[in-house]
C-alpha positions as CSV (number, residue, x, y, z in Angstrom):
1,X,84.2,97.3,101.1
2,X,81.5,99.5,102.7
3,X,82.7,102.9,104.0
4,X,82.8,102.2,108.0
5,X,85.0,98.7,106.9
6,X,87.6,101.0,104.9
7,X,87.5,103.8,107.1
8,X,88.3,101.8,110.5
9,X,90.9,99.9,108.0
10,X,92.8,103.4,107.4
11,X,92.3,104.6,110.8
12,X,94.6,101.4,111.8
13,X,97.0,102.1,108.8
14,X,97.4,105.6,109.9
15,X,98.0,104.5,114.0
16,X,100.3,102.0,112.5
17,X,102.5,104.4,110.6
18,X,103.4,106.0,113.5
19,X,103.1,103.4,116.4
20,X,107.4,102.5,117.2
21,X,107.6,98.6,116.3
22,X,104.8,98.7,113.8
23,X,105.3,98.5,110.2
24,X,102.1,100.5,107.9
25,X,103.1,97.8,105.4
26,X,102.6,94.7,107.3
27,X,99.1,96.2,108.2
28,X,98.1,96.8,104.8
29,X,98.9,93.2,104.3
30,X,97.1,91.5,106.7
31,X,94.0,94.0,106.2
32,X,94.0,92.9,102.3
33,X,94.6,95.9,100.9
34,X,98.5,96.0,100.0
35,X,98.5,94.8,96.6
36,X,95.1,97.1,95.5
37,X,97.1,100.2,97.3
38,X,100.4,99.6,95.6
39,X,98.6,98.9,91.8
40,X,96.4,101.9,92.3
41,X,99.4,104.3,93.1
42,X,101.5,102.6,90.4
43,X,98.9,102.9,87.6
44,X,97.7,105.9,89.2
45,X,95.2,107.0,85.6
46,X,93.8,103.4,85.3
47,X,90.4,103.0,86.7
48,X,90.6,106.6,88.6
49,X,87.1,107.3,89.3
50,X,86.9,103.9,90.6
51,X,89.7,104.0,92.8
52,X,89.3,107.2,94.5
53,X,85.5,106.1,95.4
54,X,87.1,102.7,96.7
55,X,90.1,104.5,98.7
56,X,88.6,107.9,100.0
57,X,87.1,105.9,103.1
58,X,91.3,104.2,103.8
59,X,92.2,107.8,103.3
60,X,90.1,109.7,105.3
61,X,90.5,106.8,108.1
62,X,94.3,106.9,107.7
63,X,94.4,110.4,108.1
64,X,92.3,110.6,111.0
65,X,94.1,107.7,112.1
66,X,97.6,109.7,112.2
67,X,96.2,112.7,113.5
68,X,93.7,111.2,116.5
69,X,96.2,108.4,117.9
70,X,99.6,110.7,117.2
71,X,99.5,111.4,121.3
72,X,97.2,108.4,122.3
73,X,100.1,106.1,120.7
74,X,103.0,108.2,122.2
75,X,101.2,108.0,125.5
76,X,100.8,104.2,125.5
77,X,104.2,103.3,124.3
78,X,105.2,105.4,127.1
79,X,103.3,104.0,129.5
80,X,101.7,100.9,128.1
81,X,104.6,99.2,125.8
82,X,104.1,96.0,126.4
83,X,100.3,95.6,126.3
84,X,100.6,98.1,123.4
85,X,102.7,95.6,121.4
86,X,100.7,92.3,122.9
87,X,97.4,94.1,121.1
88,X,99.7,94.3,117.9
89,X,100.8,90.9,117.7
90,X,97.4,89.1,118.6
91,X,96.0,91.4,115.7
92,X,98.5,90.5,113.4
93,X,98.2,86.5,113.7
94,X,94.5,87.0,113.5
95,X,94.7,88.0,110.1
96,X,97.6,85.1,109.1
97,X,95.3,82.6,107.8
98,X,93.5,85.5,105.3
99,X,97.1,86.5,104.2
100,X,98.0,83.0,103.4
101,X,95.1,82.6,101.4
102,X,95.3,85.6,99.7
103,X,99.1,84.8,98.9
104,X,98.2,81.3,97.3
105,X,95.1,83.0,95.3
106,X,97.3,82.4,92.1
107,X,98.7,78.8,93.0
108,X,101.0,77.5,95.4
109,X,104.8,76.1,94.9
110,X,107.1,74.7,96.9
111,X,110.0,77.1,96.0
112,X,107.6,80.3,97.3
113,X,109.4,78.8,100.8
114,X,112.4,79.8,99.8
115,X,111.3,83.5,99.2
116,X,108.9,83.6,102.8
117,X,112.4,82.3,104.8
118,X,115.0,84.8,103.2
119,X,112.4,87.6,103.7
120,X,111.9,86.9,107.3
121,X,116.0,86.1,108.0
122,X,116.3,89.4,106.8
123,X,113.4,91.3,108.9
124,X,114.9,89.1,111.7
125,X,118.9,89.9,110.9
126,X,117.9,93.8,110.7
127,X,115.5,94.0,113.6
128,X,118.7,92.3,115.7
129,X,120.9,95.0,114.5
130,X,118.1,97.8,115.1
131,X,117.8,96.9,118.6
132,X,121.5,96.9,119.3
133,X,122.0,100.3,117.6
134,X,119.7,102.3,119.4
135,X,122.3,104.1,121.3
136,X,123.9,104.9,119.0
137,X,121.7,107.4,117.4
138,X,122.4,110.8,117.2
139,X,119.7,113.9,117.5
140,X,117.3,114.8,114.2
141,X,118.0,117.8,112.3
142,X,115.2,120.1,111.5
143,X,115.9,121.4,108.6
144,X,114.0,121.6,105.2
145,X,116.1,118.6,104.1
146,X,116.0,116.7,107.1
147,X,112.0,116.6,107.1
148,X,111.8,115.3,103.2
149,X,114.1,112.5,104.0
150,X,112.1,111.7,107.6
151,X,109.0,111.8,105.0
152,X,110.7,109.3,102.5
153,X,111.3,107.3,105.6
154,X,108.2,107.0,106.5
155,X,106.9,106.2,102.8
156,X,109.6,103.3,102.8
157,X,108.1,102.2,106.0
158,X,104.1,102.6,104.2
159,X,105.1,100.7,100.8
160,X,107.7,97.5,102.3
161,X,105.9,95.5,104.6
162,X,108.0,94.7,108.0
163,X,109.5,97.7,107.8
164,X,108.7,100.2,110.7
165,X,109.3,103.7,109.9
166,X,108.9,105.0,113.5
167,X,111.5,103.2,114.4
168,X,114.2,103.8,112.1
169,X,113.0,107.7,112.6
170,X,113.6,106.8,116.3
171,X,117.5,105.6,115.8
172,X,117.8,108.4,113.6
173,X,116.5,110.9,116.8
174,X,113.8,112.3,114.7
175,X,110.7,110.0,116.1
176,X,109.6,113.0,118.6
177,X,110.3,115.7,116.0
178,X,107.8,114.2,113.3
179,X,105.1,113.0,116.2
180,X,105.2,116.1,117.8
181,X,104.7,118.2,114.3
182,X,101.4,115.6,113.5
183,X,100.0,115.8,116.7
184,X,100.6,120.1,117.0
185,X,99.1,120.1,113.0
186,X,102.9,121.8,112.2
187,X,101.6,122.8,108.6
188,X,104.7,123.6,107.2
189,X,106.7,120.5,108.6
190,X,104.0,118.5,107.5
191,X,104.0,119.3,104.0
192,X,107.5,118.7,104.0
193,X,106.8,115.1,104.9
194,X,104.2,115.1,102.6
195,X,106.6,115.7,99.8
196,X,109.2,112.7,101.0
197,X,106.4,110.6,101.7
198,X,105.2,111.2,97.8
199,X,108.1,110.6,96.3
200,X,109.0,107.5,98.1
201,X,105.5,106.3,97.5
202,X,105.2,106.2,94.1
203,X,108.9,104.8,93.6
204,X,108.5,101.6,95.8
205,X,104.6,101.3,94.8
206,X,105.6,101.2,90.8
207,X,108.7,98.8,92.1
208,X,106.0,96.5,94.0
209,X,103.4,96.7,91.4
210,X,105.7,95.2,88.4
211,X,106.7,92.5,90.9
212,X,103.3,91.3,91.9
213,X,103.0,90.9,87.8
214,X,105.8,89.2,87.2
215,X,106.0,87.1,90.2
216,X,103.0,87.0,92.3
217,X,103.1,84.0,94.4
218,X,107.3,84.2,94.9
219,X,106.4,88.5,95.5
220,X,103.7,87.4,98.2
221,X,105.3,84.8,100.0
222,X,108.4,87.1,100.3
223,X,106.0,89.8,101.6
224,X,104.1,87.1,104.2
225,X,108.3,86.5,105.7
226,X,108.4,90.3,105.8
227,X,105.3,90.5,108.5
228,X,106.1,87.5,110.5
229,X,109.4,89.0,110.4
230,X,107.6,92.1,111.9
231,X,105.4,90.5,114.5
232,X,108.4,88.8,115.9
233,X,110.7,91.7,115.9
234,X,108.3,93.2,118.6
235,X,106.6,90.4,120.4
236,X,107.8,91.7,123.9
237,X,108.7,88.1,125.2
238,X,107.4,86.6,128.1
239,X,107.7,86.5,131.9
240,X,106.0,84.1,134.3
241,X,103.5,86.8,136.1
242,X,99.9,88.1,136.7
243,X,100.7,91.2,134.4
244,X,101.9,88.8,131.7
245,X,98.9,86.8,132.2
246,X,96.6,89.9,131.7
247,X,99.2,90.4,128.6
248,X,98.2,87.3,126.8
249,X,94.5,87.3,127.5
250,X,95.0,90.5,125.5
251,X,97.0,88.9,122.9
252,X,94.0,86.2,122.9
253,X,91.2,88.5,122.6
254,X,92.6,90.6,120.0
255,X,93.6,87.4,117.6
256,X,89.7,86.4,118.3
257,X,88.7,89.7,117.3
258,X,91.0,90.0,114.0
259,X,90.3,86.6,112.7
260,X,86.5,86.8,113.3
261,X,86.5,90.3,111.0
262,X,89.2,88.7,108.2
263,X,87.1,85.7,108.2
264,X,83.5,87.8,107.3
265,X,85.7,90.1,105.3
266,X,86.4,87.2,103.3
267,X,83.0,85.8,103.1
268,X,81.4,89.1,102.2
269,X,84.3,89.4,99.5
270,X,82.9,86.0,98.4
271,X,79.4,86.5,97.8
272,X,80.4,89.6,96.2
């Protein structure tokens, strides 16, 4: 992976991580890079040097990804949901046929179903129950304590594919407190965050790593139910109008676009 390829890969982790809807997880998935994130925090001495060289150009993109797209994002999703989440899903099916792949790398069996179809029940059980709870939700605290937990929330949301962090920060009345301390460059909220976002991290990243040892093809397939879990949960739906029309032309173009760059990912990952 050349340095533009994993910096334009973070950037789109780190707009993910805070895009309402989106889960940094699924992303990480479908961009190949889940399982070599999650071993590398897990066995954070082995292979170091190698490591850091590999993921400095996902970090630095991530970063600038957070920090660039914290208001761009807020301002689409205020203005441009739909569109917003029509991108999201055409960029997520794009990248399907690469995930698949990459989940039957190891062999495939039949009982790896079983796995994908409780995942995604799950994602689709919780993400009914999200989006009838949303009025329920009560104002964010601010406090010292209140920002660790919104940063282990948002590691939670990083490390389990189909999980978005935004949103759950959004139920919990916290998504504007934790946008608006990114986008201002709060220092001292943000290491706060930094230190939930740590801890939670290298728990579930340890947690995933033994799993994809143990169980890889059963692990992935349970992951792959997680995302399409995820790109259903916020596929907009569909009306019968020129606006959706323009909608799906987007969704269109960004699935050509995804599965044209997985595809010569792949092939360059070949010859490599």
């Amino acid at each position: 992976m050349n340095f533009m390829s994993g910096f334009l890969k973070g950037m789109a982790l780190g707009a993910g991580a805070i895009a309402p809807g989106v889960s940094g997880g699924a992303l990480a998935v479908i961009f190949g890079l889940y399982d070599k994130i999650t071993y590398f925090i897990a066995n954070f001495t082995k292979n170091f040097k190698e490591n850091i060289i590999y993921f400095m150009p996902v970090g630095i993109g991530g970063a600038a990804g957070v920090l660039i797209f914290s208001r761009i994002i807020e301002y689409l999703f205020k203005f441009h949901e739909v569109e917003v989440k029509y991108a999201f899903v055409g960029l997520m099916f794009g990248t399907l046929p690469s995930v698949i792949q990459e989940a039957n790398k190891k062999g495939y069996k039949h009982k790896y179903l079983i796995a994908l179809v409780l995942s995604l029940g799950i994602t689709l059980i919780a993400a009914y129950f999200e989006n009838n709870s949303v009025n329920f939700m009560h104002d964010g605290g601010t406090s010292i304590i209140h920002m660790i937990i919104y940063g282990v929330i948002i590691g939670f949301g990083t490390i389990i594919p189909g999980i978005s962090a935004s949103i759950i920060l959004m139920y919990m009345g916290a998504y504007e407190i934790v946008i608006g301390a990114i986008s201002n460059i709060q220092i001292a909220v943000i290491f706060y965050l930094g230190i939930g976002f740590v801890i939670s991290v290298l728990l579930f990243a340890k947690l995933i790593c033994i799993l994809f040892e143990k169980a890889y093809g059963i692990t992935y397939y349970a992951i792959l139910g997680l995302v399409l879990g995820s790109v259903v949960s916020i596929f907009p739906g569909v009306e019968f109008t020129l606006d959706y029309l323009l909608n799906f032309i987007i969704l269109i173009a960004c699935w050509f676009l995804s599965y044209s760059l997985s595809k010569i990912g792949k092939s360059k990952e070949a010859k490599s």
